[in-house]
C-alpha positions in Angstrom: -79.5 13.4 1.8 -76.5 11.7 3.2 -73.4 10.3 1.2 -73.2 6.4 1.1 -69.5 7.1 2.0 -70.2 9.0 4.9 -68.8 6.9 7.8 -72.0 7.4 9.8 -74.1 5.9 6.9 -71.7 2.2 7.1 -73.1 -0.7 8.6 -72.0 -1.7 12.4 -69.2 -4.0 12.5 -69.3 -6.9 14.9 -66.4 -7.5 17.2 -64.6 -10.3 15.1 -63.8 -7.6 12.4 -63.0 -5.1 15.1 -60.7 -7.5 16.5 -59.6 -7.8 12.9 -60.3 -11.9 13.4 -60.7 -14.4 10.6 -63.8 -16.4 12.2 -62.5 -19.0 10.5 -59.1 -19.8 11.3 -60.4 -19.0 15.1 -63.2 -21.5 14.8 -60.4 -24.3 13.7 -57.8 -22.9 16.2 -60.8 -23.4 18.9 -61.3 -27.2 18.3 -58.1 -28.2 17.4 -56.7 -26.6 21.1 -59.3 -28.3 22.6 -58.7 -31.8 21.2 -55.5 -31.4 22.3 -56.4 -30.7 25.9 -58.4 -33.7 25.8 -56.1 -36.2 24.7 -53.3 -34.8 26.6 -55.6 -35.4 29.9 -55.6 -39.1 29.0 -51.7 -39.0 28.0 -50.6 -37.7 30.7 -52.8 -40.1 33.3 -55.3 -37.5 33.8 -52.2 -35.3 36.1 -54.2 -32.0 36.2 -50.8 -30.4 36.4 -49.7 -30.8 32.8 -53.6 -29.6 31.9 -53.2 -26.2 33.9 -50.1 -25.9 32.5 -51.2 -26.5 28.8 -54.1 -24.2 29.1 -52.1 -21.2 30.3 -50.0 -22.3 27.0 -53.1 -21.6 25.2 -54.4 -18.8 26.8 -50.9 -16.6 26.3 -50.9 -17.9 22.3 -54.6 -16.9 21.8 -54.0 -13.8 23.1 -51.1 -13.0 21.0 -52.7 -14.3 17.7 -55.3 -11.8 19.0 -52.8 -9.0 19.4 -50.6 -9.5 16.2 -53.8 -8.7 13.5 -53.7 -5.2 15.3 -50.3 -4.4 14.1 -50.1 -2.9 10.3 -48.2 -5.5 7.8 -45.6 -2.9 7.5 -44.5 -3.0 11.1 -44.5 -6.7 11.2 -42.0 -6.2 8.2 -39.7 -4.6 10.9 -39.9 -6.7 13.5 -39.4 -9.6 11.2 -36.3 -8.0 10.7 -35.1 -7.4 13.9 -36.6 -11.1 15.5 -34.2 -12.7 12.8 -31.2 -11.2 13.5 -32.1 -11.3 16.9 -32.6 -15.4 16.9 -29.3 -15.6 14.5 -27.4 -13.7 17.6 -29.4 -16.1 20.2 -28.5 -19.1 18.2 -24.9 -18.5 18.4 -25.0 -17.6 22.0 -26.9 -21.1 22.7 -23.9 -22.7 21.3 -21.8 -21.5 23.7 -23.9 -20.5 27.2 -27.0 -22.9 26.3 -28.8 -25.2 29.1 -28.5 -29.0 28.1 -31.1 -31.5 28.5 -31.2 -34.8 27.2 -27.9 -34.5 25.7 -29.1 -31.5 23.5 -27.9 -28.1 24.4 -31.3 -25.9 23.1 -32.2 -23.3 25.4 -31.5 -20.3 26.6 -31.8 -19.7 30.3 -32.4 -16.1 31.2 -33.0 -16.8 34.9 -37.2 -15.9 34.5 -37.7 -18.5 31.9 -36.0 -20.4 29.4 -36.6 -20.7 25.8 -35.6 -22.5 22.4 -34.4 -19.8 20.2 -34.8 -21.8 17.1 -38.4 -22.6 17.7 -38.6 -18.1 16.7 -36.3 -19.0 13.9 -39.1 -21.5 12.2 -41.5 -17.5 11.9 -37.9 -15.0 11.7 -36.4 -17.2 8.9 -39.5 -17.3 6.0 -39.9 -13.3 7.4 -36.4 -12.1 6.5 -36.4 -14.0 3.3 -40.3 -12.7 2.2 -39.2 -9.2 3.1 -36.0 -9.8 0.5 -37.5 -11.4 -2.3 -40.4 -9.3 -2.4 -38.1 -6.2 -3.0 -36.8 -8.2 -6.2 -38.6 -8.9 -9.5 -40.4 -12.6 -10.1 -39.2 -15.2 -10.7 -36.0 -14.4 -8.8 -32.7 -14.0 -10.1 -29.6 -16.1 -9.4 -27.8 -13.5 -7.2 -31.4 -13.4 -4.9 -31.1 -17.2 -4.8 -27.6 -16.8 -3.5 -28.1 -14.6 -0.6 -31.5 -16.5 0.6 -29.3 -19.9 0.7 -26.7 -18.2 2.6 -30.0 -16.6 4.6 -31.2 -20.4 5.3 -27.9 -21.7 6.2 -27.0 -19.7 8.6 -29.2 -20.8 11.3 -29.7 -24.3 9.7 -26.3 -25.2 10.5 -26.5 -23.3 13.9 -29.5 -25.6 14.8 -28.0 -28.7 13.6 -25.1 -28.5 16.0 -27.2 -28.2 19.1 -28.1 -31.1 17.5 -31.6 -30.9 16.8 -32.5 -32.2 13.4 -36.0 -32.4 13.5 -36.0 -28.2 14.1 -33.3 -27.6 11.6 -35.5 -29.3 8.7 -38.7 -27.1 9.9 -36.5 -23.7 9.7 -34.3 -24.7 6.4 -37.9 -25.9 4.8 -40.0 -22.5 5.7 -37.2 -20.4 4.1 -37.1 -23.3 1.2 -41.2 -22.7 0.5 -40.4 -18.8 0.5 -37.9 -19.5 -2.7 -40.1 -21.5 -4.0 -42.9 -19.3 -4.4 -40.5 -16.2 -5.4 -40.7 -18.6 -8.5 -37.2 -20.7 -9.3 -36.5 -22.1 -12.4 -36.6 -26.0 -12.6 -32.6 -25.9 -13.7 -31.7 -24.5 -10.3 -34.6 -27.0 -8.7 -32.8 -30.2 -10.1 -29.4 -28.7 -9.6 -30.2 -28.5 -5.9 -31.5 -31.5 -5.6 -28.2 -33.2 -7.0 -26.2 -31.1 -4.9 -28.8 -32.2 -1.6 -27.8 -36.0 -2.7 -24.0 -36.0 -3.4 -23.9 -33.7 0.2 -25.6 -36.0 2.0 -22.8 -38.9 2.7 -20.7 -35.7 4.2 -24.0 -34.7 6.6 -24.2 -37.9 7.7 -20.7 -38.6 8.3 -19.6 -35.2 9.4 -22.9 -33.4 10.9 -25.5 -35.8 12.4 -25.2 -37.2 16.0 -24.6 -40.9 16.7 -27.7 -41.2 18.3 -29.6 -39.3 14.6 -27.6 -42.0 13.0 -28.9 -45.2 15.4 -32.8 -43.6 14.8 -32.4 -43.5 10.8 -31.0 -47.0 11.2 -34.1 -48.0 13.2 -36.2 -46.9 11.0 -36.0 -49.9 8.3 -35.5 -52.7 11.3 -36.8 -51.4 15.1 -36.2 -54.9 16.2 -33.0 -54.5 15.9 -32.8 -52.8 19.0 -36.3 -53.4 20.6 -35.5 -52.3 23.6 -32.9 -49.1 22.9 -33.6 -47.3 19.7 -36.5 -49.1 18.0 -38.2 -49.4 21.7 -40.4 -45.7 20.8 -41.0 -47.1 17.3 -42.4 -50.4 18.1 -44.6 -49.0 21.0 -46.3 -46.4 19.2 -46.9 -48.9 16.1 -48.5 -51.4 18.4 -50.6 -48.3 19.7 -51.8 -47.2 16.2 -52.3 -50.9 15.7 -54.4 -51.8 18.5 -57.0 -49.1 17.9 -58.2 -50.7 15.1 -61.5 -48.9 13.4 -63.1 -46.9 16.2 -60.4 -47.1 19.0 -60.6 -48.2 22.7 -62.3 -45.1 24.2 -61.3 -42.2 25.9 -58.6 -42.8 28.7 -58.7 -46.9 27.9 -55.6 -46.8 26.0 -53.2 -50.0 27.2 -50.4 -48.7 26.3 -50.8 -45.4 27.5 -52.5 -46.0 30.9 -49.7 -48.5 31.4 -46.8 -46.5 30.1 -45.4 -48.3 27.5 -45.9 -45.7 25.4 -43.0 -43.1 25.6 -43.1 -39.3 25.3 -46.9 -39.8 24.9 -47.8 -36.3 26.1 -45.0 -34.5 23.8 -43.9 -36.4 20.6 -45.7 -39.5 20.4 -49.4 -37.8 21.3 -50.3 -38.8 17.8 -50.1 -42.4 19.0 -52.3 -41.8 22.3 -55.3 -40.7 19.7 -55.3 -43.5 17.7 -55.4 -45.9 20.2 -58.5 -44.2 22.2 -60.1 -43.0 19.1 -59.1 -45.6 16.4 -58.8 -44.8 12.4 -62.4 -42.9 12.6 -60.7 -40.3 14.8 -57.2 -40.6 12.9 -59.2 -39.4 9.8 -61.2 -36.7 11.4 -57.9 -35.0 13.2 -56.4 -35.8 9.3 -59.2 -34.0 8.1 -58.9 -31.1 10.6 -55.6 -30.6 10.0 -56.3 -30.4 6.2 -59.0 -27.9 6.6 -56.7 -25.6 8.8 -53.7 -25.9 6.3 -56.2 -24.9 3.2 -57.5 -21.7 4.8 -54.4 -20.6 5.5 -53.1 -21.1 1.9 -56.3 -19.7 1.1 -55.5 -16.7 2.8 -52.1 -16.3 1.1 -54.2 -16.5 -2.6 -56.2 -13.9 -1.9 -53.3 -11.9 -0.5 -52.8 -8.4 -2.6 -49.4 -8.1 -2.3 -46.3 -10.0 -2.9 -44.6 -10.3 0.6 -47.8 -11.4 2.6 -48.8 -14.1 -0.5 -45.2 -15.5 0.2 -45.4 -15.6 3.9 -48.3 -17.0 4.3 -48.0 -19.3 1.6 -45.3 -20.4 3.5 -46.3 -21.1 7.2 -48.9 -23.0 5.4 -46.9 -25.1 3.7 -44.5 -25.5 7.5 -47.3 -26.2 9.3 -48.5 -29.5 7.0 -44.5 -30.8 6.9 -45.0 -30.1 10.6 -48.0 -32.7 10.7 -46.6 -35.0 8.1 -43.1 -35.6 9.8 -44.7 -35.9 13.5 -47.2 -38.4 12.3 -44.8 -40.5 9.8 -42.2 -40.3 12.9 -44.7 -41.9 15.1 -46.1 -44.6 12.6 -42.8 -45.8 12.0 -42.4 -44.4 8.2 -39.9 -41.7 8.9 -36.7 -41.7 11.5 -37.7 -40.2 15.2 -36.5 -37.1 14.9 -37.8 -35.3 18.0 -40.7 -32.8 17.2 -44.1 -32.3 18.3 -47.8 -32.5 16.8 -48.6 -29.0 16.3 -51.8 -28.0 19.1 -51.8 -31.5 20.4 -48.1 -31.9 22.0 -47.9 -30.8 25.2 -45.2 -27.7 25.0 -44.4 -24.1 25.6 -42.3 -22.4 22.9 -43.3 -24.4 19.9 -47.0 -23.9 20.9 -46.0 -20.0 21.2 -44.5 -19.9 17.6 -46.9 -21.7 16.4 -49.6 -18.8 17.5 -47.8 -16.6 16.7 -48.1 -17.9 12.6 -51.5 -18.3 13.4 -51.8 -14.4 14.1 -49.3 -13.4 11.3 -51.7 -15.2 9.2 -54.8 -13.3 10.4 -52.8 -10.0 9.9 -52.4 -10.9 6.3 -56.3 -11.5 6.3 -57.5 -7.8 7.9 -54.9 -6.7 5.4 -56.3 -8.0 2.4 -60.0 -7.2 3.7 -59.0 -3.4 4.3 -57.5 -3.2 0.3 -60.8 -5.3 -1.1 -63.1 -2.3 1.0 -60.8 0.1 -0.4 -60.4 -0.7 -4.1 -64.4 -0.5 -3.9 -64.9 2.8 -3.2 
């Protein structure tokens, strides 16, 4: 008779675990990419061009989510290491040899292609600091604390400058969420939170842009400059406005069809949906996006050990500020602040970084599979 260990006697596999694929977090990934080809058809005036160019986007990032769950957990450990003090020497180097556009000097120009180092930051940062507190006992001490704020600063700062506010809150926040679930005593939570207040009069004086300083400004009155800095604002409101319950349908969008609406394939996409698909497809892209966030944090529950629970507790967590500072930036409840909707925003780099979570994530999942089959036997 034959062992029920013997590795003849298991059952067959299908090719989503030998892929080492959550079905899951594909199945979402899968719908939400496709959404976001269809309303970035309409956005951008049906131009096939930025459709090509978006599914080649997707096509590279599912195939590296589909590459990283190969790689052990303890080899993404290294590589975490080395991308983050990679990006932190990229950083500095795009302070002083980056390619300006728009007045912001982000990229990196290596004559093949050129790239936004801090969009690698927003996965190097939460990395680095899950690889360090993990070493540590929990909750962590104040020494820890210490060198994962100077960790966070860092390339905070180095962001900031280019300037690019919207990206420095992303990278500063995934590093904040790692801290957070280390486990921090309330004490130090308040303390920080004074300290964030009284510093703020010297980061708006001494570190935001004038331009940072018009949008927050905008924010409370967008008439006040309807045609300068409240001009986005007050588009994309009467966008979201006019779709009213169930939209104007598919590519009959006035504001987008007659381009009022600006940056409505990259930033203000958001905008573009609720006008074609009204609050009934606001909600269901809402509820979408909830779905996709709670199987990730799922994910990180049912983690077995310390530094995957903390990563992927933390892209989690990035990935719904993500969604709730695109949207409130585009409905008018938060200053513009430049970023896109995550799988809906046309893009390269961010859409790349954004995969590349995605595939980190599923790592963690064959992970925690493999130790469940394990602790069986």
């Amino acid at each position: 008779m034959t062992s029920p260990l013997d590795p003849h006697n298991r059952p067959k596999r299908s090719l989503l675990q030998i892929l080492k694929i959550d079905p899951i977090l594909l199945l979402q990934t899968c719908i939400m990419t496709s959404i976001g080809l269809l309303i970035l058809f309409s956005a951008s005036n049906m131009e096939f061009i930025y459709i090509k160019k978006q599914a080649i986007h997707y096509l590279l990032g599912f195939a590296v989510m589909l590459l990283i769950p190969q790689i052990k957990i303890k080899y993404l450990k290294m590589i975490g290491i080395g991308t983050f003090l990679a990006c932190s020497i990229l950083l500095v180097l795009v302070v002083f040899f980056g390619t300006e556009h728009k007045g912001a000097q982000r990229w990196l120009n290596i004559g093949i292609i050129e790239f936004q180092p801090s969009e690698l930051m927003k996965l190097a940062l939460p990395m680095m600091m899950a690889f360090y507190l993990s070493k540590g006992l929990m909750p962590i001490k104040p020494m820890q604390f210490a060198i994962a704020a100077i960790m966070i600063l860092i390339p905070t700062l180095l962001i900031i400058i280019q300037p690019d506010l919207g990206t420095s809150i992303l990278v500063a926040s995934s590093g904040v969420f790692v801290i957070f679930f280390a486990g921090l005593s309330w004490k130090i939570i308040l303390l920080l939170i004074g300290t964030a207040g009284a510093f703020l009069p010297i980061f708006w004086e001494f570190f935001m842009a004038e331009y940072q300083k018009q949008r927050v400004m905008t924010l409370f009155n967008p008439e006040l400059d309807p045609l300068g800095q409240g001009y986005h604002t007050i588009q994309a409101k009467i966008a979201i406005g006019s779709g009213g319950l169930f939209g104007k349908g598919w590519l009959n969008g006035t504001q987008t069809q007659l381009e009022f609406l600006p940056e409505k394939h990259t930033d203000f996409i958001f905008a573009v949906l609720a006008e074609e698909f009204g609050f009934m497809g606001v909600l269901s892209l809402l509820v979408l996006f909830f779905l996709l966030i709670a199987r990730i944090l799922w994910i990180a529950t049912k983690a077995t050990d310390i530094y995957c629970k903390l990563l992927a507790a933390s892209f989690g967590m990035t990935m719904f500020l993500y969604f709730f500072i695109n949207i409130g930036m585009v409905s008018g409840m938060l200053p513009v602040v430049g970023l896109p909707l995550p799988f809906l925003s046309y893009g390269g780099t961010s859409l790349l970084s954004l995969f590349i979570g995605l595939g980190i994530v599923m790592a963690i999942y064959n992970k925690t599979r493999q130790d469940d089959r394990n602790s069986s036997f």
